[in-house]
MIDOSE-1310 file (N, C-alpha, C; in nm, 2 decimals, decimal comma, always signed):
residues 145
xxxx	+8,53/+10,37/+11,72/+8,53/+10,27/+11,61/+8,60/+10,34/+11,49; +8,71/+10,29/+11,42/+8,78/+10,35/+11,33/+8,69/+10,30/+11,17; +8,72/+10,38/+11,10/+8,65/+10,35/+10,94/+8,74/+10,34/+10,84; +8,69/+10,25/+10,77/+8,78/+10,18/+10,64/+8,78/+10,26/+10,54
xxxx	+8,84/+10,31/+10,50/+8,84/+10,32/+10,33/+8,86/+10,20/+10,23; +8,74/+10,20/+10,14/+8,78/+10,13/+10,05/+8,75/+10,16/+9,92; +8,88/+10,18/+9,85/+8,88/+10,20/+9,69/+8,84/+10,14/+9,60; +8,73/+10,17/+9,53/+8,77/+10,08/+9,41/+8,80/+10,12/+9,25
xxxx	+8,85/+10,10/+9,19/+8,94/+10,16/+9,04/+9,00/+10,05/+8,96; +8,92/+10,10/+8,83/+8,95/+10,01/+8,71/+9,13/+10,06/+8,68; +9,19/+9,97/+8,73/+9,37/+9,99/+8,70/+9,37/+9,99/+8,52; +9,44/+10,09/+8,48/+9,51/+10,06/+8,39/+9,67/+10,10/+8,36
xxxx	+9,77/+10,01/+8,34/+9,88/+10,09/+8,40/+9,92/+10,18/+8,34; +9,89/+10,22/+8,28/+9,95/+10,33/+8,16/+9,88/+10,47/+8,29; +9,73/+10,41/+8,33/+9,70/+10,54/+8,40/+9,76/+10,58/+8,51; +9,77/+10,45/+8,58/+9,84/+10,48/+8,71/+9,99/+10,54/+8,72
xxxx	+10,05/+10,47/+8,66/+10,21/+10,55/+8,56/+10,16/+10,62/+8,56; +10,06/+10,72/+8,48/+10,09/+10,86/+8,49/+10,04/+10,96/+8,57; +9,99/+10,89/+8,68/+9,90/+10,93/+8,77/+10,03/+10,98/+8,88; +10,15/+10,83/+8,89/+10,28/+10,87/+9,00/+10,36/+10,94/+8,93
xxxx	+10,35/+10,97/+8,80/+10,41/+11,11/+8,75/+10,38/+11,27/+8,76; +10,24/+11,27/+8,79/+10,18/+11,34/+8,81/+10,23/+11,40/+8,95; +10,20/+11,30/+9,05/+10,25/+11,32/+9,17/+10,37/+11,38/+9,21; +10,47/+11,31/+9,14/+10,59/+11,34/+9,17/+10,62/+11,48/+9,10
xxxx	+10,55/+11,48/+9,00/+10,64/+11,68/+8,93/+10,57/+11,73/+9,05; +10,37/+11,71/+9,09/+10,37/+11,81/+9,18/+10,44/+11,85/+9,33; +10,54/+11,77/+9,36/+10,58/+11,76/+9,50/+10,73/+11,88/+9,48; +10,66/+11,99/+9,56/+10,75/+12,15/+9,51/+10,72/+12,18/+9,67
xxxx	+10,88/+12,22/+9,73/+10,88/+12,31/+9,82/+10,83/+12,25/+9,98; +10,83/+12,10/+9,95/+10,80/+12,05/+10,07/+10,59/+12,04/+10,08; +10,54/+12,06/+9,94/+10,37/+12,08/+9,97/+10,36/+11,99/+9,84; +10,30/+11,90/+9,94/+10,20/+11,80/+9,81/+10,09/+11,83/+9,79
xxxx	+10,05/+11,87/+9,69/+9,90/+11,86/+9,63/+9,84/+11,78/+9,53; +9,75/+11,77/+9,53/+9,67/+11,68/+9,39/+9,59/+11,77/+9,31; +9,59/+11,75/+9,19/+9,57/+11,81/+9,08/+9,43/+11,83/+9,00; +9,32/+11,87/+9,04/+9,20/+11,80/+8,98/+9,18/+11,81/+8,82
xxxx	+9,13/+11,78/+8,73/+9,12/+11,75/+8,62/+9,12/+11,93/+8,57; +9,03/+12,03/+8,65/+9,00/+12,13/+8,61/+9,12/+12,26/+8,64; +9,27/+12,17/+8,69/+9,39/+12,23/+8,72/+9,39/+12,30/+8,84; +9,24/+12,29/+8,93/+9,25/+12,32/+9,08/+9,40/+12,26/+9,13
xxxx	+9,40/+12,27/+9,28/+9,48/+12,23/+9,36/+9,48/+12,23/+9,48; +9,48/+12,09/+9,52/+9,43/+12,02/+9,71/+9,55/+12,04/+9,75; +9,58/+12,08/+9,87/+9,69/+12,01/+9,92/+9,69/+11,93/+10,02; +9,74/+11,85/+10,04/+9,78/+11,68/+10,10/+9,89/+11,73/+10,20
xxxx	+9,88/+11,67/+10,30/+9,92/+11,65/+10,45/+10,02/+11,53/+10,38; +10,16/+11,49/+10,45/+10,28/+11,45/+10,39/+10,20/+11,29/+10,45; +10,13/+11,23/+10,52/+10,07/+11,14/+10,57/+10,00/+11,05/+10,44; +9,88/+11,20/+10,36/+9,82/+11,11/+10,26/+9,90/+11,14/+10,20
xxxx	+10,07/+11,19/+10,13/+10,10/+11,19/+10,03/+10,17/+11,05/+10,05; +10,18/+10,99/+10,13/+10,25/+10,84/+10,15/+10,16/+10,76/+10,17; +10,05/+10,76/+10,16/+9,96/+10,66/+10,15/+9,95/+10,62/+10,00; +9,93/+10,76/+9,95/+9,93/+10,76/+9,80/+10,03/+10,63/+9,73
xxxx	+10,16/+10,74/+9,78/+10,30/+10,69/+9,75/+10,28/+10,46/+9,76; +10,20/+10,44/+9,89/+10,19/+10,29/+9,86/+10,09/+10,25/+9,79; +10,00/+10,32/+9,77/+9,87/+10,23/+9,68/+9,89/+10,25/+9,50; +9,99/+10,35/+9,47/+10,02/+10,35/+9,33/+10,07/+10,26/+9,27
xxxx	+10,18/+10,12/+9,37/+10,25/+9,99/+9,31/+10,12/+9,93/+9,32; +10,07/+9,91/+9,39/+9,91/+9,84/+9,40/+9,84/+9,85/+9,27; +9,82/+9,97/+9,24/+9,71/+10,01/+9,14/+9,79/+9,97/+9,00; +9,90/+9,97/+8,95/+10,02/+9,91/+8,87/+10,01/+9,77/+8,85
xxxx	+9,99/+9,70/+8,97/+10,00/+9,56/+8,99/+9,85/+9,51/+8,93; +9,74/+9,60/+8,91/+9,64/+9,54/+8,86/+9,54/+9,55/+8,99; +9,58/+9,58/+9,11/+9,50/+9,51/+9,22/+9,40/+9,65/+9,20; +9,26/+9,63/+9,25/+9,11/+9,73/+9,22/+9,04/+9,77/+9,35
xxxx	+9,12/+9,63/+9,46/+9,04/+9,70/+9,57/+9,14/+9,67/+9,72; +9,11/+9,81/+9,74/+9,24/+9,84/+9,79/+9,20/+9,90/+9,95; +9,19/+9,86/+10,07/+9,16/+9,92/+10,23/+9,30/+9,93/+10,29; +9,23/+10,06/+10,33/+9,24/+10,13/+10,43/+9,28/+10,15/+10,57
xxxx	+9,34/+10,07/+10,67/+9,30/+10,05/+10,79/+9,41/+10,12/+10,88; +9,40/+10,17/+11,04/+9,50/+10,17/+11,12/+9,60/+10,04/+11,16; +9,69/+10,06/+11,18/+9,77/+9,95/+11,21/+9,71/+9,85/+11,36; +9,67/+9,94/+11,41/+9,62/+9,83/+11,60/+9,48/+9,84/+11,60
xxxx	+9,43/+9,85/+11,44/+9,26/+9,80/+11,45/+9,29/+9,65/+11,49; +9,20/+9,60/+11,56/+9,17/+9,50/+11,59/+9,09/+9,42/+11,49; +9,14/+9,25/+11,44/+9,03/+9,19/+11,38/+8,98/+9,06/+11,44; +8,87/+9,03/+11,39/+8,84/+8,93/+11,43/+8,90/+8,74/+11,33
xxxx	+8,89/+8,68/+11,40/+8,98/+8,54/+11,34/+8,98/+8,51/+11,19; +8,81/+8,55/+11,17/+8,75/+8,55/+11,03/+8,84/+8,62/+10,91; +8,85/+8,73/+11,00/+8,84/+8,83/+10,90/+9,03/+8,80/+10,85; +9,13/+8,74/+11,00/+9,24/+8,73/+10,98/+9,25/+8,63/+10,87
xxxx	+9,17/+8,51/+10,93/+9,22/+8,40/+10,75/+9,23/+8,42/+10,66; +9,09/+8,52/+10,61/+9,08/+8,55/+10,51/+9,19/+8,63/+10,39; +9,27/+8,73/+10,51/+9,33/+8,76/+10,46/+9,47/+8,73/+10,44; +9,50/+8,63/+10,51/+9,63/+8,53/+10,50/+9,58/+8,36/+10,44
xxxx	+9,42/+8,41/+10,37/+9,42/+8,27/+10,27/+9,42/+8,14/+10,31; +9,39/+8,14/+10,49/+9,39/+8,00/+10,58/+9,27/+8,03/+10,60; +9,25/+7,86/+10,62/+9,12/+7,82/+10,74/+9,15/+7,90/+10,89; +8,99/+7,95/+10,89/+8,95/+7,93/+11,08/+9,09/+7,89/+11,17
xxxx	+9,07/+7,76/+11,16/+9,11/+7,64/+11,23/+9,25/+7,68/+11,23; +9,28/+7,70/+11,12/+9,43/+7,70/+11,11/+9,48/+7,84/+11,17; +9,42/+7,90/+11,16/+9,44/+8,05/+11,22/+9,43/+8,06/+11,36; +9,37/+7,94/+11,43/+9,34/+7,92/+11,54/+9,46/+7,87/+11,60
xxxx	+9,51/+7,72/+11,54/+9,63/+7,68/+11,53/+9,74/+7,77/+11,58; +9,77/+7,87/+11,48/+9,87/+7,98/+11,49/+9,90/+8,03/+11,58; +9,78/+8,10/+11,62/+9,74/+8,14/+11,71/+9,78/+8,11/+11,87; +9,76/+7,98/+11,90/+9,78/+7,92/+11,99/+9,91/+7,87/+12,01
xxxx	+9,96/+7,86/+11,90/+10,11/+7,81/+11,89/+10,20/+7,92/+11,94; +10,13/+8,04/+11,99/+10,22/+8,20/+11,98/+10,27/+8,22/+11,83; +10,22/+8,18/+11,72/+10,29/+8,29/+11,65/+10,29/+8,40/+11,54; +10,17/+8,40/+11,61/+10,09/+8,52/+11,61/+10,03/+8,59/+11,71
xxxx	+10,12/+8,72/+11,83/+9,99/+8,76/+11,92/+9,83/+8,84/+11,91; +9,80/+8,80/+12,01/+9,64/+8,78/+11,97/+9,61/+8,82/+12,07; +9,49/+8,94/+12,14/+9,42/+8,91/+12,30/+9,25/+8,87/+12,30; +9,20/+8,83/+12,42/+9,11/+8,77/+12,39/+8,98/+8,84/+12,46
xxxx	+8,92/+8,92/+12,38/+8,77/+8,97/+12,46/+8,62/+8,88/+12,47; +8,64/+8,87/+12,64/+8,54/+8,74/+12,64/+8,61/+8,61/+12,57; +8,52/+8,53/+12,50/+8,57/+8,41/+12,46/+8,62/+8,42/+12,31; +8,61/+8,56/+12,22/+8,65/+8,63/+12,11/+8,78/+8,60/+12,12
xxxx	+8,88/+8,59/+12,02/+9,03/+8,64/+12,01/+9,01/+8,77/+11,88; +9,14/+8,85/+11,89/+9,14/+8,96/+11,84/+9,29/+8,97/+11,77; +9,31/+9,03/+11,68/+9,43/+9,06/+11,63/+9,45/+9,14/+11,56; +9,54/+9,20/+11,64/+9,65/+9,35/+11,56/+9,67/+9,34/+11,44
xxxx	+9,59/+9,38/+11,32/+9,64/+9,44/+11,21/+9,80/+9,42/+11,19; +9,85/+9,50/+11,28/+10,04/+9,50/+11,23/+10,09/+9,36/+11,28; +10,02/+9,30/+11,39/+10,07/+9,19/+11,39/+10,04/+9,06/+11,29; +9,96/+9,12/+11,24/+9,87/+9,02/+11,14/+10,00/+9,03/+10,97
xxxx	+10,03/+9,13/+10,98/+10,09/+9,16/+10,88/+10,25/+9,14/+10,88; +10,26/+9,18/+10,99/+10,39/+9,16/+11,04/+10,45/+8,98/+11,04; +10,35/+8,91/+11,05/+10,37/+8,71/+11,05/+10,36/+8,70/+10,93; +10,24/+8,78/+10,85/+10,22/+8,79/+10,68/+10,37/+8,76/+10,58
xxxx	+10,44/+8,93/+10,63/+10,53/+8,96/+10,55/+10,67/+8,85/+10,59; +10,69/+8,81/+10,69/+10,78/+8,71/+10,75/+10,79/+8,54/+10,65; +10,59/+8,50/+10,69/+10,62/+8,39/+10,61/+10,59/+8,40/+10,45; +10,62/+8,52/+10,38/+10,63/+8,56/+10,27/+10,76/+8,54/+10,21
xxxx	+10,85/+8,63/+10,30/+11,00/+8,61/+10,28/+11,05/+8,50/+10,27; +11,04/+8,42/+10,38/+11,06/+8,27/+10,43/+11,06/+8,18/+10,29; +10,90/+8,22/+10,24/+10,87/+8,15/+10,09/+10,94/+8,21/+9,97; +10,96/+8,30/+9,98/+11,09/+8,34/+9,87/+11,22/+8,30/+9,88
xxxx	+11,24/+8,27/+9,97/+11,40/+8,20/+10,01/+11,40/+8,08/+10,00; +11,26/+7,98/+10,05/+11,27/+7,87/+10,01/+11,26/+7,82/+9,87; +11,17/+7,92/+9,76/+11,21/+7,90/+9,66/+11,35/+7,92/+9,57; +11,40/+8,04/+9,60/+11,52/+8,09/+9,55/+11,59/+7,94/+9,58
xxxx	+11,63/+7,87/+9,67/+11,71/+7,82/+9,68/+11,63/+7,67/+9,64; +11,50/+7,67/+9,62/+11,50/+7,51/+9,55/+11,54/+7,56/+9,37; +11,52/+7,70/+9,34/+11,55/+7,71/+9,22/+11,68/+7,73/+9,18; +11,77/+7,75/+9,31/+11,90/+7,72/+9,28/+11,97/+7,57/+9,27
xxxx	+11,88/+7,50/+9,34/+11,94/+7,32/+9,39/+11,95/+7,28/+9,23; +11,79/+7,31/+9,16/+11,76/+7,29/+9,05/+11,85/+7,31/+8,90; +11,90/+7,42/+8,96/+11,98/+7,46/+8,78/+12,14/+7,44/+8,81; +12,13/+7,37/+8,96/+12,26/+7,30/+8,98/+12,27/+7,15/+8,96
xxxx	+12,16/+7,10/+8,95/+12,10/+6,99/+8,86/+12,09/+6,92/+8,75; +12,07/+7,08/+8,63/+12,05/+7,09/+8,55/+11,90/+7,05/+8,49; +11,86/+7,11/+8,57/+11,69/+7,06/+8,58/+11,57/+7,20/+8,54; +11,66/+7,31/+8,54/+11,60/+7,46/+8,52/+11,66/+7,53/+8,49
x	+11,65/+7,63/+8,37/+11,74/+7,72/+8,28/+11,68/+7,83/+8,35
């Protein structure tokens, strides 16, 4: 059974800025380490220095709580809506429609993290493109500056 990390941190950006500053002067000679307040020094495996490396736009962005997971944890349906902001039902839908793969333990279905993310980031894009281009129809319109 794999275990979550989960962070939680009052963002402020000014700290986190200077937190990826921090990072970056210490990255010397191919060895990342982290800096503790008392000018110790950890060193970080190139693995957590890029985990780091993603959760620092995160912590910039405001966001406080931030997990952890392997890519081919498996979730359960629940736990997928929730994080793609659908109903059950509709996840179920998806699901069934293929497009999303899923396998099924017992009468459970399950789903891949990466694939869960992977449909995430797709109909993300999709929604950026469909707006770019109603906000282009628009200021061809003359309907939006």
């Amino acid at each position: 059974m794999s275990k979550n990390l989960l962070v939680t941190i009052d963002a402020e950006g000014n700290r986190s800025s200077n937190l990826r500053k921090q990072l970056e002067e210490r990255y010397q000679n191919g060895t990342h380490k982290l800096v503790r307040a008392d000018g110790t020094e950890l060193p970080i495996s190139d693995n957590v220095f890029q985990v780091l490396q993603q959760i620092l736009p995160a912590l910039e962005q405001g966001r406080t709580t931030i997990t952890i997971t392997p890519n081919n944890r498996e979730m359960t349906t629940q736990e997928a809506a929730d994080i793609l902001n659908v109903s059950r039902p509709h996840l179920i839908k998806l699901l069934e429609n293929n497009e999303i793969p899923y396998t099924k333990t017992g009468s459970h279905r399950r789903i891949k993290v990466k694939d869960l993310m992977d449909y995430k980031e797709k109909k993300d894009s999709q929604c950026r493109q469909s707006l770019s281009e109603m906000t282009e129809i628009m200021q061809e319109n003359g309907l939006f500056d």
